[in-house]
Each structure stands twice: as C-alpha cells, then as structure tokens.
ROTI-106927 format. One record per residue (C-alpha): x, y, z; residue number from 1. Coordinates in Angstrom, 3 decimals. Each point is the difference from the previous one (the first is absolute). Layout:
<atoms>
ATOM          u          v          w   num
ATOM          X          Y          Z   NUM
...
</atoms>
This chain:
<atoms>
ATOM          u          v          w   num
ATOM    109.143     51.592    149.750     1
ATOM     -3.157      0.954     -1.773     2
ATOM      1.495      0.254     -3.051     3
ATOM      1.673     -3.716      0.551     4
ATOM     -3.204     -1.863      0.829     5
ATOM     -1.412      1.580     -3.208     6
ATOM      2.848     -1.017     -2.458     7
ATOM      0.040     -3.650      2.196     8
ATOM     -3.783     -0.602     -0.471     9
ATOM      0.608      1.024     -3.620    10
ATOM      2.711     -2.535     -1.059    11
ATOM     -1.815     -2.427      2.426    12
ATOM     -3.388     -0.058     -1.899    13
ATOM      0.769     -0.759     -4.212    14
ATOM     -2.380     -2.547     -0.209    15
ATOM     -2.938      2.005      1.745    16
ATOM      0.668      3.023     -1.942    17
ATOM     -0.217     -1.806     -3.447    18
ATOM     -3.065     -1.674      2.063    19
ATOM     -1.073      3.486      0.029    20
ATOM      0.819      1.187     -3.191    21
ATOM     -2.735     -2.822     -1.739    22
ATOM     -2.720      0.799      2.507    23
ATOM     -2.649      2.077     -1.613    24
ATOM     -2.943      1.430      1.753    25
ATOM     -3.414     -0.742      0.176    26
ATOM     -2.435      0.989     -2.486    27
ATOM     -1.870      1.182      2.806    28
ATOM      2.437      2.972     -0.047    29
ATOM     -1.428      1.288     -4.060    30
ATOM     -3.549     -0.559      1.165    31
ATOM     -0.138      1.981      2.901    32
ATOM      2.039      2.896     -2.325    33
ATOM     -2.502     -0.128     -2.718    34
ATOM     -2.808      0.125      2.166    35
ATOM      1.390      2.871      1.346    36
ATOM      0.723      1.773     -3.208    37
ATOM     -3.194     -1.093     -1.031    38
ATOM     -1.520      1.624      3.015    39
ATOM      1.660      3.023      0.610    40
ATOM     -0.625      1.098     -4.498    41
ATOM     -3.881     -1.146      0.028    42
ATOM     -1.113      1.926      3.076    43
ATOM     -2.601      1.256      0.979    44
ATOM     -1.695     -2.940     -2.408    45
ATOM     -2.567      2.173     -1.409    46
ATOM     -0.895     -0.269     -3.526    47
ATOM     -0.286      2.341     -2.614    48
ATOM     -3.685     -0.671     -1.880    49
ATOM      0.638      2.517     -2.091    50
ATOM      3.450     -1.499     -1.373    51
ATOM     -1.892     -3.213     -0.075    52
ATOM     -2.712      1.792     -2.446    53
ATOM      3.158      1.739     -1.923    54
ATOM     -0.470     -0.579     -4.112    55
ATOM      4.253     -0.980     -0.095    56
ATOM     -0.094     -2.833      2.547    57
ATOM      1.961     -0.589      2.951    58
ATOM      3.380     -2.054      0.865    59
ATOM      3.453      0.641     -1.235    60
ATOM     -0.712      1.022     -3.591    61
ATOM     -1.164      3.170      2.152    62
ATOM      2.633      1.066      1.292    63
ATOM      0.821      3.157     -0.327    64
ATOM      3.739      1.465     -0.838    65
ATOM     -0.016      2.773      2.073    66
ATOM      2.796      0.586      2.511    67
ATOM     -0.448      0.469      3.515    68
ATOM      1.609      1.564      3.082    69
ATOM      3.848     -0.217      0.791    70
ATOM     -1.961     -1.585      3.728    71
ATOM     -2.384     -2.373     -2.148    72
ATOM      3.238     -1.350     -1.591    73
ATOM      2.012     -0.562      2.884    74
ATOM     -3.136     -1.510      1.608    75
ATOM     -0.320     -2.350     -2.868    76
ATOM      3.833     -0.816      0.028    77
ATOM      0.240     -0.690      3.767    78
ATOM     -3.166     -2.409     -0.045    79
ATOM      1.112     -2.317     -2.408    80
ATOM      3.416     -0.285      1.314    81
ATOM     -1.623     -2.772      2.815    82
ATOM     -1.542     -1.827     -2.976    83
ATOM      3.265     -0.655     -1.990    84
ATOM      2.182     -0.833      3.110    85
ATOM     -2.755     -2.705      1.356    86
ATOM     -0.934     -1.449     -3.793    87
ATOM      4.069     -0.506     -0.607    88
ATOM      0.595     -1.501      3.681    89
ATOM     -2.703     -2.550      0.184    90
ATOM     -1.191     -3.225     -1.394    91
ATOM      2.809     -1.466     -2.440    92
ATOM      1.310      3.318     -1.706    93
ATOM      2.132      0.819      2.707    94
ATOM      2.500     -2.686     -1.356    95
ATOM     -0.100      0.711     -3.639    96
ATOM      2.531      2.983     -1.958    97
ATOM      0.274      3.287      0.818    98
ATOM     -2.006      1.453     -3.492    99
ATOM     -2.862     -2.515      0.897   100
ATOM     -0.675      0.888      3.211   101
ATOM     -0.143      3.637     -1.241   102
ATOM     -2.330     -1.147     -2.855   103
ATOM     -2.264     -1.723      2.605   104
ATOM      0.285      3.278      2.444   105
ATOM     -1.112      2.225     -3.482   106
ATOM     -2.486     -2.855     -1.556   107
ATOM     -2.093      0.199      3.628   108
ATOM      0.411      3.452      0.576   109
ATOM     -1.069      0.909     -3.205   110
ATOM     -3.272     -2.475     -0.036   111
ATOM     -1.005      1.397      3.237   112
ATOM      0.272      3.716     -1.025   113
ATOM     -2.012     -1.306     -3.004   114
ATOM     -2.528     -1.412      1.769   115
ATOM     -0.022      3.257      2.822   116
ATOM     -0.342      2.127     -2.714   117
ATOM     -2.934     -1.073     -1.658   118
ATOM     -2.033     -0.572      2.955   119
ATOM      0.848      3.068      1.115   120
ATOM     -1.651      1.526     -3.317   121
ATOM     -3.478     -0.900      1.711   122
ATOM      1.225      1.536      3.746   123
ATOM     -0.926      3.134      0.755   124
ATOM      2.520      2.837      0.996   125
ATOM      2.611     -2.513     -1.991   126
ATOM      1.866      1.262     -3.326   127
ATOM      1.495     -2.759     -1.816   128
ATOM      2.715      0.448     -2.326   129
ATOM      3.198     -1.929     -1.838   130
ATOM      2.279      2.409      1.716   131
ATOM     -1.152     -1.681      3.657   132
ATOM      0.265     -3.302     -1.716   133
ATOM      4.141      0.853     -1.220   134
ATOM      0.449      1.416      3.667   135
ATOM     -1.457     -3.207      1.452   136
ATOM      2.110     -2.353     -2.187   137
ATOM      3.391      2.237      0.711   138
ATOM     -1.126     -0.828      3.800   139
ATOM     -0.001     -3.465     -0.403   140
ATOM      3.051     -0.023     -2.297   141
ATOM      1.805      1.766      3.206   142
ATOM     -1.329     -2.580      2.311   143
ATOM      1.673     -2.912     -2.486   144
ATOM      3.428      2.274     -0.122   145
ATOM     -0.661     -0.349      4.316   146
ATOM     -0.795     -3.255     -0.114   147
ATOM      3.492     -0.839     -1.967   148
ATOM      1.526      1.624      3.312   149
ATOM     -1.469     -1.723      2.188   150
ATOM      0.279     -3.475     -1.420   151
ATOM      4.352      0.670     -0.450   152
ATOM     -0.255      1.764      3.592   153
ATOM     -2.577     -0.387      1.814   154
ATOM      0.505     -2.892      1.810   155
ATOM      3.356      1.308      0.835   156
ATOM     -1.887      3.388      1.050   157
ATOM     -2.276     -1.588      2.529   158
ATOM      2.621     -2.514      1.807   159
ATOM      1.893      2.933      0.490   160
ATOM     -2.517      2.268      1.222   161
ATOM     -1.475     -3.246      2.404   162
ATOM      3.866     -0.569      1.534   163
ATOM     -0.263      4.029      0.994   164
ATOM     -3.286     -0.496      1.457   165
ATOM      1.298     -2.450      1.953   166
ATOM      3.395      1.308      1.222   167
ATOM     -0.870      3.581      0.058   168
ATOM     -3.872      0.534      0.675   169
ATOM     -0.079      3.295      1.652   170
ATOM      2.167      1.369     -2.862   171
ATOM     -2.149     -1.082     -2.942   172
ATOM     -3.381      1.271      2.402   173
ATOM      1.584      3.071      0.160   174
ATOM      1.409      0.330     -3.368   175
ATOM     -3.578     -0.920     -1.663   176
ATOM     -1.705      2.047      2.601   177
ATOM      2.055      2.812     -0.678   178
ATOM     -1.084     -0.666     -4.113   179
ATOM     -3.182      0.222      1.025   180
ATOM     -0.203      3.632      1.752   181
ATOM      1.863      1.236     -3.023   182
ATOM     -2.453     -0.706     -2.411   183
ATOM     -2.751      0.492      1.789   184
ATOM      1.244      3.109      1.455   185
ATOM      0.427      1.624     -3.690   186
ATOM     -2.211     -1.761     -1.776   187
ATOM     -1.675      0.899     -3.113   188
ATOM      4.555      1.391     -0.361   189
ATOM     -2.113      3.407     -1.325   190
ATOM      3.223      1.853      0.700   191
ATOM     -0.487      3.354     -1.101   192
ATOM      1.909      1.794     -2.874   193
ATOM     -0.655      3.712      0.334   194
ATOM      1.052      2.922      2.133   195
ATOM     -3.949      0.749      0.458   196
ATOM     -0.750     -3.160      0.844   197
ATOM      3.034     -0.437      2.651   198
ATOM     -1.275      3.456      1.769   199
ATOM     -3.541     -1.597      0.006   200
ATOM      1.235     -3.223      1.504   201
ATOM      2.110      1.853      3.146   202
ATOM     -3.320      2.077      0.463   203
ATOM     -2.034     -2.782      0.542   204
ATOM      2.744     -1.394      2.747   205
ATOM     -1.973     -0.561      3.164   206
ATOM      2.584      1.531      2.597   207
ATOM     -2.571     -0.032      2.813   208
ATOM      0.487     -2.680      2.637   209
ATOM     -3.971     -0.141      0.656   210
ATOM     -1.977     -0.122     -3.310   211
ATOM     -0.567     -3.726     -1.262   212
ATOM      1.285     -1.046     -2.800   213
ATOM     -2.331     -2.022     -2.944   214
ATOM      1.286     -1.441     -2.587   215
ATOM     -2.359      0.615     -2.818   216
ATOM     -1.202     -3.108     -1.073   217
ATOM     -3.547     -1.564      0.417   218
ATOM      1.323     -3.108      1.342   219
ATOM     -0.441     -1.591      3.240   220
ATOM      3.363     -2.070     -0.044   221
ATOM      1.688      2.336     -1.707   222
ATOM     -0.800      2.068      3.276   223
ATOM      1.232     -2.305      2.210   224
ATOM      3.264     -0.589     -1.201   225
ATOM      0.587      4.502     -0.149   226
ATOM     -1.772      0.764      2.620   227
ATOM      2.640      1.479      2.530   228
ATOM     -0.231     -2.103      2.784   229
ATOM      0.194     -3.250     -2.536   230
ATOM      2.527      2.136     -1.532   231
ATOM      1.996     -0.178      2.902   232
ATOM     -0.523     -2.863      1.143   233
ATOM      1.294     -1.729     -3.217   234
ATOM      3.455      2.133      0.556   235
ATOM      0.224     -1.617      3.366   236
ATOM     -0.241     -3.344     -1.211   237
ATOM      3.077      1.279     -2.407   238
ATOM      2.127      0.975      2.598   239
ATOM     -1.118     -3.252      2.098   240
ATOM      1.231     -2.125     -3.350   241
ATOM      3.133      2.239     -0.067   242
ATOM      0.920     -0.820      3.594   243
ATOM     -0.138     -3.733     -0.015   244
ATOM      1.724     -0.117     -3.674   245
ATOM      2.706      2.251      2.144   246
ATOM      0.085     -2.496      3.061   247
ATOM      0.390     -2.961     -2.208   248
ATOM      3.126      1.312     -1.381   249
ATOM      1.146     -0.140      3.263   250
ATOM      0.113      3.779      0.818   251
ATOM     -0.332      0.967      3.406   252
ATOM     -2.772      1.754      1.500   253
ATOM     -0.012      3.171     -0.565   254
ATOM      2.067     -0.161     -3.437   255
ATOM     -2.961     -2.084     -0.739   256
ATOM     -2.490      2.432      1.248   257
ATOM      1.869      3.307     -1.907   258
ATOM      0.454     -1.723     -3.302   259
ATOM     -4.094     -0.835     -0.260   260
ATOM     -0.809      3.551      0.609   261
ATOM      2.393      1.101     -2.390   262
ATOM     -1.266     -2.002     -2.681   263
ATOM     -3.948      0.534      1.114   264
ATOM      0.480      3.818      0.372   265
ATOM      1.847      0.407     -3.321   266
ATOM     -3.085     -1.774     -1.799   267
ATOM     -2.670      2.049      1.836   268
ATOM      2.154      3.338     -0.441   269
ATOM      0.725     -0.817     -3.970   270
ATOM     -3.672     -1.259     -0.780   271
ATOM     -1.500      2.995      1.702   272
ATOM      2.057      2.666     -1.764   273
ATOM     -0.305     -1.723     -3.358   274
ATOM     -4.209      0.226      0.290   275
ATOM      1.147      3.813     -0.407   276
ATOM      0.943     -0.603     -3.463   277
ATOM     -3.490     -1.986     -1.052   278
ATOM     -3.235      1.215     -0.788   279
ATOM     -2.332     -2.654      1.379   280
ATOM      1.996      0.093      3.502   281
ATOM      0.206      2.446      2.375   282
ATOM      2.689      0.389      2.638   283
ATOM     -0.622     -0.096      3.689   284
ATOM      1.775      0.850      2.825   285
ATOM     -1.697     -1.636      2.861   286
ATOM     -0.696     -3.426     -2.354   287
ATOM      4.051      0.147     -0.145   288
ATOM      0.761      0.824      3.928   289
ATOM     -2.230     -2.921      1.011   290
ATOM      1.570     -2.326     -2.119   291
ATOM      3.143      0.973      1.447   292
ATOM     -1.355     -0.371      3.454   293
ATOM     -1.775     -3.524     -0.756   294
ATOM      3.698     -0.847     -1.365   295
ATOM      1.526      0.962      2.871   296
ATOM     -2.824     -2.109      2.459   297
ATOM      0.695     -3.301     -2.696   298
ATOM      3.821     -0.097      0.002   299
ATOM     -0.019      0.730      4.044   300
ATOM     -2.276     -3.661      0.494   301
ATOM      1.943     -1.723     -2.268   302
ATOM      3.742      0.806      1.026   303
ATOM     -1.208      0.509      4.184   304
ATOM     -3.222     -1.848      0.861   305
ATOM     -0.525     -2.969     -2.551   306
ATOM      3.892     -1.105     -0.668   307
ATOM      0.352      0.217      4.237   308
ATOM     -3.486     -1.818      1.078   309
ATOM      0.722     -3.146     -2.472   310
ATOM      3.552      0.158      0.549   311
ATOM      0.837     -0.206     -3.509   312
ATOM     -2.476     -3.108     -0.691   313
ATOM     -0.792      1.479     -2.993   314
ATOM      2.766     -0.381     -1.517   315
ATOM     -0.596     -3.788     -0.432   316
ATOM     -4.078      0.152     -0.553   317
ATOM     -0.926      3.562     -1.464   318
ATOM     -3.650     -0.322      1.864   319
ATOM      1.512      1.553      2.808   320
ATOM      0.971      3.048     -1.459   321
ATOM     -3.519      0.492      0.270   322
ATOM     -1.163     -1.093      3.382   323
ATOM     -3.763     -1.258      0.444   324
ATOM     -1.235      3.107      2.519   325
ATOM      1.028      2.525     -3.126   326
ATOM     -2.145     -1.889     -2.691   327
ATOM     -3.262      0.538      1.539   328
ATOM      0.939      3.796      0.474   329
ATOM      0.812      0.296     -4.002   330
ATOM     -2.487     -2.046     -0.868   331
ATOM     -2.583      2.253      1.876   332
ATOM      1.603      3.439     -1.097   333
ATOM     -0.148     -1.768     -4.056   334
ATOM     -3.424     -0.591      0.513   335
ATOM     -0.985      3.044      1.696   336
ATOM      1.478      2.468     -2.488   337
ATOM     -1.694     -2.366     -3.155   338
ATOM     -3.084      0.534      2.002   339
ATOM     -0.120      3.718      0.830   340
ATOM      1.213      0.869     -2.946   341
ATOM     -3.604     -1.422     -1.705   342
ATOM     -1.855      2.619      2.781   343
ATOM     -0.995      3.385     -0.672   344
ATOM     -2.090      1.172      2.779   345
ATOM     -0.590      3.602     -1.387   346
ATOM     -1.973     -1.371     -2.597   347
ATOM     -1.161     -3.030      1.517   348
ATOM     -2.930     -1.501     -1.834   349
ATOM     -3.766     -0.034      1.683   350
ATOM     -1.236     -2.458     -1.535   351
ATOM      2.595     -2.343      0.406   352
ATOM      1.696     -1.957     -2.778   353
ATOM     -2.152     -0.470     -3.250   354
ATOM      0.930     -2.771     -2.235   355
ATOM     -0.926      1.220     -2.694   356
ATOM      2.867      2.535     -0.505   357
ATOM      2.423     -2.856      0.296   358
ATOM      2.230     -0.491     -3.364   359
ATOM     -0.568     -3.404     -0.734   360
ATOM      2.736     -0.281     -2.878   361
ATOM      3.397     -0.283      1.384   362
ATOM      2.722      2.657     -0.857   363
ATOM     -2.731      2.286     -1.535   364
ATOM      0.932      3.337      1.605   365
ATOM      3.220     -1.079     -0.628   366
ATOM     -0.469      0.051     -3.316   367
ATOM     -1.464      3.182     -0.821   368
ATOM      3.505      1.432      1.160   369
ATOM      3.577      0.503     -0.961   370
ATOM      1.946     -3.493     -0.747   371
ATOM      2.815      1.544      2.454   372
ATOM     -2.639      0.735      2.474   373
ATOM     -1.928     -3.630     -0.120   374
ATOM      4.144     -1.567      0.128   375
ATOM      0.311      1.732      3.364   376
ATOM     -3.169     -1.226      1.690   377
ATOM      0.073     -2.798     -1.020   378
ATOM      3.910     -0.767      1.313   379
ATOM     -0.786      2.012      3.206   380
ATOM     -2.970     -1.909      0.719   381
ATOM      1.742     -3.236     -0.843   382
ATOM      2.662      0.819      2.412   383
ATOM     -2.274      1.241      2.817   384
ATOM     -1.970     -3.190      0.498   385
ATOM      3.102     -2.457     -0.847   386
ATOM      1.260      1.421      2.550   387
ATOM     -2.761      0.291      2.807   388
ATOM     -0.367     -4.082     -1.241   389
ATOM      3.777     -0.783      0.900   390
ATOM     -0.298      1.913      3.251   391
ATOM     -3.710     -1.794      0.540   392
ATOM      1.456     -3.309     -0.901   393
ATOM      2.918      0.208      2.038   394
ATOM     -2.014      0.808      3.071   395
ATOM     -2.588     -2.842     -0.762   396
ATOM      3.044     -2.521     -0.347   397
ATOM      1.731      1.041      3.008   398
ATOM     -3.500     -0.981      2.322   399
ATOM      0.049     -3.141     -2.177   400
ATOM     -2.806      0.272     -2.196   401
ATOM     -1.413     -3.042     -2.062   402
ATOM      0.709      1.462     -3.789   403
ATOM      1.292      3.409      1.004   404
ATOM      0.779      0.997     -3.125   405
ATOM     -3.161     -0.555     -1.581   406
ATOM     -1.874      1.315      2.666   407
ATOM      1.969      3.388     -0.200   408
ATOM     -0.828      0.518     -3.397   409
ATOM     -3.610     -0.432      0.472   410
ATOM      0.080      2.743      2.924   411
ATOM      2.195      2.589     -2.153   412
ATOM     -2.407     -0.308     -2.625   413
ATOM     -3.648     -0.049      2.521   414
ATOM      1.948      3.548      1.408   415
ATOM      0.460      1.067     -3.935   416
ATOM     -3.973     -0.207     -0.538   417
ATOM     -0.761      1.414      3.416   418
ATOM      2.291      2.753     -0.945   419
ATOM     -2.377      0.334     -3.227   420
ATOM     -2.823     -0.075      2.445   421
ATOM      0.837      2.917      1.995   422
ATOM      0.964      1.903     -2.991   423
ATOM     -3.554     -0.884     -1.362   424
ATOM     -1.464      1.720      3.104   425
ATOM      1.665      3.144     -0.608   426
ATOM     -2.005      2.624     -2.529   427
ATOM      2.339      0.646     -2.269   428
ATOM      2.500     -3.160     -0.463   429
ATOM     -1.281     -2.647     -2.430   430
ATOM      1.204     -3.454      1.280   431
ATOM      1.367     -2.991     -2.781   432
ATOM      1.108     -3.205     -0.141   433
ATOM      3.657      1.158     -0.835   434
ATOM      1.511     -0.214      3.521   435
ATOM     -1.876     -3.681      1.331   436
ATOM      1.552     -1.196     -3.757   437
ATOM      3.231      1.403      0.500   438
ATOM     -0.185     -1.668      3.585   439
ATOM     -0.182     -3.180     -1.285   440
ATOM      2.758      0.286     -2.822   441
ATOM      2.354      1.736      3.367   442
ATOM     -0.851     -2.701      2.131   443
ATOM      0.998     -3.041     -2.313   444
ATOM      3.157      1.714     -1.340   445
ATOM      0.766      0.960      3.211   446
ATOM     -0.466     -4.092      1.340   447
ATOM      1.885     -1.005     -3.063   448
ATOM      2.868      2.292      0.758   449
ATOM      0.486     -1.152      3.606   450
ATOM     -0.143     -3.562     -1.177   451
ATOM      3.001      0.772     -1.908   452
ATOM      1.727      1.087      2.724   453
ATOM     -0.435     -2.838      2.055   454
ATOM      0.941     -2.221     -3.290   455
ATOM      3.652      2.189     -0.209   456
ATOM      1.187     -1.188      3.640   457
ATOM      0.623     -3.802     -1.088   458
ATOM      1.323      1.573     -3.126   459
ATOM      2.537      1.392      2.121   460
ATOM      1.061     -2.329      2.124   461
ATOM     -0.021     -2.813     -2.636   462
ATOM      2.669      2.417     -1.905   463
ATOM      2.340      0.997      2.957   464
ATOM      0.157     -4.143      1.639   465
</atoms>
C-alpha cells in the first residue's frame, strides 16, 4: 500500500517537482560553509612573526610543493566536498548545464583553497602547499559531480523518503537508528589485518561481567552515547521501534513482540563480535547482555503495555506511542547520564572551577587529533543533544508550552555549558566551548527535522484523497 501511495503522490505532483527542480538554495547555505572552512584551516589564529619577517614573502607564491599525509589528503578532499555541492545548488547556477555548474563548483573551490592557503602561510602549526590546494579543488569538483545527482534525483529522493516517514515511521526510526549504532559502534572501521593484531584484540576482550567499560576517548558526549547504560538504553529504544513497525503491519502480539527481538538481538550480537576484529574497539560481554536485556524491557512496553493502555490510538496520532508519564522519565535519565558523565569525584577539584583553563576557541582539542577521531565526536555529540532536544521538546509541547521548541533548545544547550562547568571543576578535565556549540547546531537541526515531519502528513493525505 506503501509502495502505491508513493508511485500515486509521484504521478500526482509533475508540476511541483519541476517546481522543485528550479528552486535553488540560499546563499546563506555557501556562507555558513566557507566560514566554516575558513574556521576550522586558520585555527588557533595565531600568527607567525617570524614568517611575517621572512626575506621570500608570504601568500601563495609560498607555497610549498611538498606532499603530505595519505590523512591530510583525505582531510582536504572531504572538506571541500560541502563547498562544491552548496556553490553548484544555490543562487542561479543550479539551473544552468551540467559542465558549468562543475566549473562554478571548481572556480569557488579553487579561490577558496587559494585564499586558505596563503593565509595559512602566516598561521602557526599550518603548512601550506599546492598539493592541499589540488585536494581541495578535487573536493569541490566531487561536490559538483553530487550536486548533478541531486538536482536529476533529488527531489525524487526526498518525496520518497517523506511518503515513508509518513506511512512507516517506526520502520525508518529503526532503520536509521540501527545506521547509527553501526557506525558508531565500529567507528574509526580500524579493522585489523594481522594474525598479531587479531590475538591482541581477543586479549583485550573484557569477559568480566563487573569491570566498567570506557571507551577511550576524551569526550564528554562521546561518553554518553557508549557508556553502557546509554548503551543500552539506545538498544531498547531499537527494539521499542521494531515492535510498533511489527504491530503496524498488523502482526499480532507476540509475532510482533518475537520479530523486534530478533532483529534488536541480531544487531547487538553482530556489532559486538565485529568490535573483536577492530583495533580502536574492544569487545564486552556485559555492554552486550544489557543491551539484550534493555531490548527485551523495550519490545515488552511496546507490544504489552503501550499498544493495550491506548488501545491502538497510536496508530492514528504517533504521540501516543509515547505516552506523556514516559517522557519525563527519559527526559530525566538523558539528562542525568549527560550530567554525571561531566563528574569525576575522585579527582574532584578544591578550588572549584577556574576559568581560566577554559578553551575559548571552539573545536580546538578537537583539532589537535585524528580527522576520524574529531568525525566521531562531533556526530556523537550531535546526536546526543538532538536527541535529548526532541525528547525535551516533546515533553514541553505536551504541558503546552508557549514556543516549546525554542525553549527546548535553549535548555539543551544551558545543560551543554553546565556540563562544561562541572568538567571545569574537576582537576584534570579541561572544559571548551565544543559541546554548548554543538548544542546549538543539534538543537536547530533537530527543530528543523521535526518540522518536516509535521510538513509530510498533509503531503500524504493530499496524495492518497
């Protein structure tokens, strides 16, 4: 039926996908990507006198030729990939040929390596080089080549993917949940390749049901989202998203109920097993029994305490899947893990917090590591507070709150800096800006992605009547 509605709303809709097709974005898009090229290749803004006093002059007749890292040139590739796809989608180039749009994508990729570049001549701890300026303008020659795709299918792409948000909800949660645990769960991929390193990797197996588990990274969200109780809890939301998708096909019960724990347990099970064959993960027995205990509590309220109390109301309004006395309780347990996760009372600070350790500069510790490294913070800590601000803003909406929305992003991201602020009061954790900024990007994505699910309902119903 699914599958009907989708090829109906299709053939329904000519004009407002050739509508589509002509729209371009805003140029606010390019700006906001080249100020964030711009800032993530300039810090930490300090300038090099003694370039400034060199006898050969700075800029791009500088540059040296020297190649870099098989990392710097991925790096390099990757960034510019945003800049190509935004400078060939917006303003009026996004209805002009194919070979223009790709000249545009190169001609602004290539001035803003240019420009990069030679600044970066005067930055210290920068090495500029024409090799990072090829690398840059292949990355925004790739984002042209994506932008070509998404101008023939994009539009296409996204009425699809809003009629299966609409029609099957619990199934695209759970399918893009399920994405999510993947990657994170093997993230940096560092499978390994020898015998040595395999015996190394089963050796460092934690097979003890009591010893905690961290997960080696200096990063408070990144903390959250592995600790094992989060851990958990996020494979009970799985097999809660399994269950409904199950009921709304109709199933009965307990079909229902056994087909979401077969599908949650073979994702815990698999994921676990694989971090045996990586060399940044480490496998754990008692992180992979309480996930398949927290699946077990999820699919049992879905299929017997949530489908019985509404009597199946959900089914017409999704709200009820969640009823209003559970938000609260996820909403604290979000909160509280974010929270204690920022306290370390073994080396709790005497003094108190002292603002003068605090890393003013965004993204700074960040970028003194790995690219792979930064990647996975950052998306883990993006995820974390978009979705403490859905479960916020649901709660605040439900008690009819004037702006609820709004106001739940300003609370996710006053509990990111007090987060900071009880890391600052520890002795040896040095508290940033990083996770109140990435607050504020989660928050509005996060708002911006539930107002497209409230725009897909009339999308639906216009194409079935």
């Amino acid at each position: 039926m699914a599958d009907y509605v989708g090829i109906t709303a299709l053939s329904q809709k000519p004009a407002e996908l050739r509508e589509d097709r002509g729209r371009s974005l805003s140029w606010g898009w390019v700006a906001v990507i080249v100020g964030a090229v711009l800032y993530g290749s300039l810090i930490p803004f300090e300038i090099d006198r003694a370039a400034l006093a060199a006898p050969g002059g700075i800029g791009f007749p500088t540059l040296a030729w020297s190649f870099t890292t098989v990392s710097d040139v991925i790096t390099n590739w990757v960034v510019y990939v945003p800049v190509g796809l935004a400078a060939a989608l917006c303003g009026p180039a996004r209805r002009r040929g194919s070979a223009t749009l790709l000249a545009i994508s190169l001609l602004v990729g290539a001035a803003l390596s240019i420009l990069v570049e030679s600044i970066q001549t005067v930055i210290v701890e920068r090495v500029a080089s024409w090799p990072d300026v090829g690398c840059n303008c292949a990355g925004a020659l790739t984002g042209g080549l994506a932008a070509l795709g998404v101008r023939r299918w994009g539009t296409h792409a996204a009425l699809w993917a809003r009629l299966a948000l609409c029609d099957r909800p619990f199934a695209v949660g759970a399918t893009v949940l399920t994405m999510g645990l993947v990657v994170h769960g093997l993230a940096p991929f560092d499978f390994v390749r020898t015998t040595a390193g395999l015996q190394d990797s089963f050796l460092q197996a934690d097979w003890d049901l009591t010893s905690p588990r961290t997960t080696g990274v200096d990063n408070v969200s990144h903390q959250v989202l592995g600790g094992k109780p989060a851990g958990a809890a996020w494979f009970s939301l799985l097999a809660y998203l399994n269950a409904f998708a199950n009921l709304q096909r109709r199933r009965r019960p307990i079909i229902a109920w056994a087909s979401a724990m077969k599908h949650t347990m073979v994702v815990i099970v698999v994921l676990e097993f694989m971090r045996l064959f990586t060399v940044s993960q480490t496998f754990d027995l008692a992180a992979m029994l309480l996930g398949l205990s927290a699946a077990l509590l999820g699919a049992w309220l879905a299929v017997f305490l949530i489908d019985p109390a509404t009597h199946g109301r959900w089914r017409e309004e999704i709200g009820h899947a969640l009823p209003t006395i559970l938000l609260p309780v996820v909403a604290v347990f979000q909160i509280g893990v974010l929270l204690l996760g920022s306290v370390d009372m073994q080396v709790w600070s005497a003094g108190g917090f002292d603002a003068a350790v605090i890393r003013w500069l965004p993204f700074e510790a960040m970028w003194h590591g790995s690219m792979i490294q930064a990647g996975c913070g950052t998306a883990t800590a993006l995820v974390t507070f978009g979705v403490l601000t859905v479960t916020v803003g649901t709660v605040l909406c439900r008690v009819r709150v004037s702006r609820a929305w709004v106001v739940a992003g300003v609370v996710v991201t006053l509990l990111a800096v007090f987060a900071e602020y009880l890391r600052g009061a520890s002795a040896v954790a040095v508290p940033d800006l990083t996770g109140p900024v990435l607050a504020m990007i989660a928050s509005g994505l996060a708002i911006r992605a539930v107002a497209m699910v409230k725009q897909a309902a009339p999308d639906r119903h216009g194409s079935t009547s």
